[in-house]
C-alpha positions in Angstrom: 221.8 140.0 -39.7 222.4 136.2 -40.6 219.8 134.8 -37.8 217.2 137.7 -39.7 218.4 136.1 -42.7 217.7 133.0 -41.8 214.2 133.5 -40.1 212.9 135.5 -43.4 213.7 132.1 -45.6 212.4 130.2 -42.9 209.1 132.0 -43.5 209.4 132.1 -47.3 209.3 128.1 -46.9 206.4 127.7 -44.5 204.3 130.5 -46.6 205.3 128.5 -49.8 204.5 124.7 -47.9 201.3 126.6 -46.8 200.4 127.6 -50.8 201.5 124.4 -52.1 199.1 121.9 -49.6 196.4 124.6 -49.9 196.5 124.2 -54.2 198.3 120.9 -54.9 197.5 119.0 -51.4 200.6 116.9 -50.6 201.2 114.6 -53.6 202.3 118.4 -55.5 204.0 119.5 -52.6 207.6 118.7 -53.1 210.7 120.2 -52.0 211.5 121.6 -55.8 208.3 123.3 -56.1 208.8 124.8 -52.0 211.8 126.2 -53.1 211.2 127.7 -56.7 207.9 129.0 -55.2 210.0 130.6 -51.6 212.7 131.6 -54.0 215.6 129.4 -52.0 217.7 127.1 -53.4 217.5 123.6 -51.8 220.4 123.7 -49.9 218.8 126.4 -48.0 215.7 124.2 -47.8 218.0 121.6 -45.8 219.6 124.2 -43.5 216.7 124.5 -42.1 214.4 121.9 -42.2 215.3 117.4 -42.3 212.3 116.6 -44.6 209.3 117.8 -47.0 207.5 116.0 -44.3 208.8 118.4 -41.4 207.9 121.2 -43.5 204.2 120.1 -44.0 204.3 119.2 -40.2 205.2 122.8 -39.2 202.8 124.1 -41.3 200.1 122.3 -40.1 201.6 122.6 -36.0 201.6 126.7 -37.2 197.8 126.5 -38.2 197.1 124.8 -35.4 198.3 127.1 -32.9 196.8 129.9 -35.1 193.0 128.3 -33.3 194.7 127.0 -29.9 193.2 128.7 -27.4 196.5 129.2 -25.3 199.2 128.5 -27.5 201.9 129.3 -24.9 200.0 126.7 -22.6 200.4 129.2 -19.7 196.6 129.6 -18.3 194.3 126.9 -17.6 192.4 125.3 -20.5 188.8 125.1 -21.1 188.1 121.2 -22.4 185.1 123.1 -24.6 187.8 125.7 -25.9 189.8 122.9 -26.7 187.4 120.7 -28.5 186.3 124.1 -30.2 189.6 124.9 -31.2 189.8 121.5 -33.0 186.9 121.6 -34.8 187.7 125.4 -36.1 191.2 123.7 -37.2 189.1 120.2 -38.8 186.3 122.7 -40.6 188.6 126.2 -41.6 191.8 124.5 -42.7 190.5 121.5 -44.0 193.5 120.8 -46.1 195.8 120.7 -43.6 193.5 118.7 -41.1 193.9 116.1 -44.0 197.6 116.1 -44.1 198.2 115.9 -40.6 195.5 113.1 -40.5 197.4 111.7 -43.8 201.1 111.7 -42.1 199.7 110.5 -38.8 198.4 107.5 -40.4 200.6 106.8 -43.0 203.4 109.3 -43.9 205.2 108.4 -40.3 206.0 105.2 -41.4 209.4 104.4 -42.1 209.9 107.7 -40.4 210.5 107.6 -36.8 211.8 111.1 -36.2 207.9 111.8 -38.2 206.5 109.4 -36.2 208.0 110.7 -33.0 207.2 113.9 -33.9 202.9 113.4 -34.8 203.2 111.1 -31.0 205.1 113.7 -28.9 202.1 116.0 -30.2 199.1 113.7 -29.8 200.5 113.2 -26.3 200.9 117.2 -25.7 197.4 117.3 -26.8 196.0 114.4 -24.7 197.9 116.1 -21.8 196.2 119.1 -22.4 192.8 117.5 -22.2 193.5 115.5 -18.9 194.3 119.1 -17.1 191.0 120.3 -18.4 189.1 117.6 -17.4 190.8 117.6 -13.9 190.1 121.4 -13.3 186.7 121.0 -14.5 186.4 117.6 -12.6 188.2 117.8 -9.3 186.6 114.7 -7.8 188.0 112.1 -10.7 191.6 110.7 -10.6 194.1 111.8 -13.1 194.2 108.3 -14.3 190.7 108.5 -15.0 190.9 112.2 -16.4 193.8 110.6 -18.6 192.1 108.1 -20.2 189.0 110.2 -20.4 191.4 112.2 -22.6 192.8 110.1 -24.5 189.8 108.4 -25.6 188.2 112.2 -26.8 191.0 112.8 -28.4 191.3 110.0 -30.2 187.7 110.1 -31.1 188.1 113.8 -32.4 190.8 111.9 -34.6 188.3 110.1 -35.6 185.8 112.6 -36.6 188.5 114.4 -38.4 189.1 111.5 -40.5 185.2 111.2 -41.4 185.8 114.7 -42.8 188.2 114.2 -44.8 186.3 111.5 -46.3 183.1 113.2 -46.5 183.2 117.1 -46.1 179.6 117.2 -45.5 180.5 115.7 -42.1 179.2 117.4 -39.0 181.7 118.2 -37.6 181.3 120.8 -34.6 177.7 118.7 -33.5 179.8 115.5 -33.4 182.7 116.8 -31.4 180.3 118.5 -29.1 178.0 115.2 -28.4 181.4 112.9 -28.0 182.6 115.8 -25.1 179.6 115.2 -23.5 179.5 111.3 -23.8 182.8 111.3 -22.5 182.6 113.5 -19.4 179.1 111.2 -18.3 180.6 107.7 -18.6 180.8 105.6 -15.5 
């Protein structure tokens, strides 16, 4: 009954983090307003999460596996499944594409377990993208498919940011053209 307990003010956090980013964006997102919104009292907060930061971050990890297109990682990706699930999570939750982008450049710092955190999942990602391009690309090496990757996905980082700074941005053609740029370089 406790661990039920538990998980149910879990989720009265996230959906409250989730409210707050979506109407405030992160400068109104603090812990006091989480927990009078999730109905918890801060010491709950802090049973159960380290930070305001690894709130946001779970929030934004939870959208993103809401578009991944194997969240359990346990079939072989498409590389055009993947860049299409990052431009749905870039264009349809546009507020938390620019808090992850925001704590990724700036809101790690000072933070290592943050910034440990936003690496361990750019590297998860990258990794994902080197297995695609592997399968799809038998003949190149995996050092090649691994810088391939990287450099797409730091170029859908990138395009992200130009988003956030211009939501008129392209988006989906951009992504699209880099994939294809990337997969015919030398």
């Amino acid at each position: 009954m406790r661990y039920k307990a538990g998980l149910q003010t879990r989720d009265r956090i996230i959906e409250a983090t989730r409210g707050l980013i979506a109407e405030t964006g992160l400068e109104g997102t603090t812990i006091k307003a989480i927990c009078e919104r999730a109905g918890v009292l801060p010491g709950s907060f802090y049973n159960l999460f380290d930070s305001k930061e690894q709130a946001v971050l779970t929030v934004v990890r939870d959208a993103i596996d809401a578009v991944d297109p194997d969240p359990r990682h346990q079939g072989p990706d498409s590389l055009a499944d993947l860049v299409d699930a990052y431009v749905q999570f870039v264009t349809e939750q546009s507020e938390l594409a620019r808090v992850y982008i925001g704590i990724a450049v700036s809101g790690s710092r000072g933070h290592p377990e943050l910034r440990g955190r936003v690496i361990r999942h750019h590297e998860g990602r990258v990794a994902r993208f080197a297995g695609a391009i592997s399968a799809e690309h038998p003949e190149m090496s995996a050092d090649d498919a691994g810088r391939r990757a990287e450099t797409l996905v730091t170029a859908l980082n990138g395009i992200a940011l130009h988003r956030v700074l211009d939501p008129d941005f392209d988006v989906a053609t951009h992504a699209r053209s880099l994939l294809t740029d990337i997969l015919t370089l030398a």
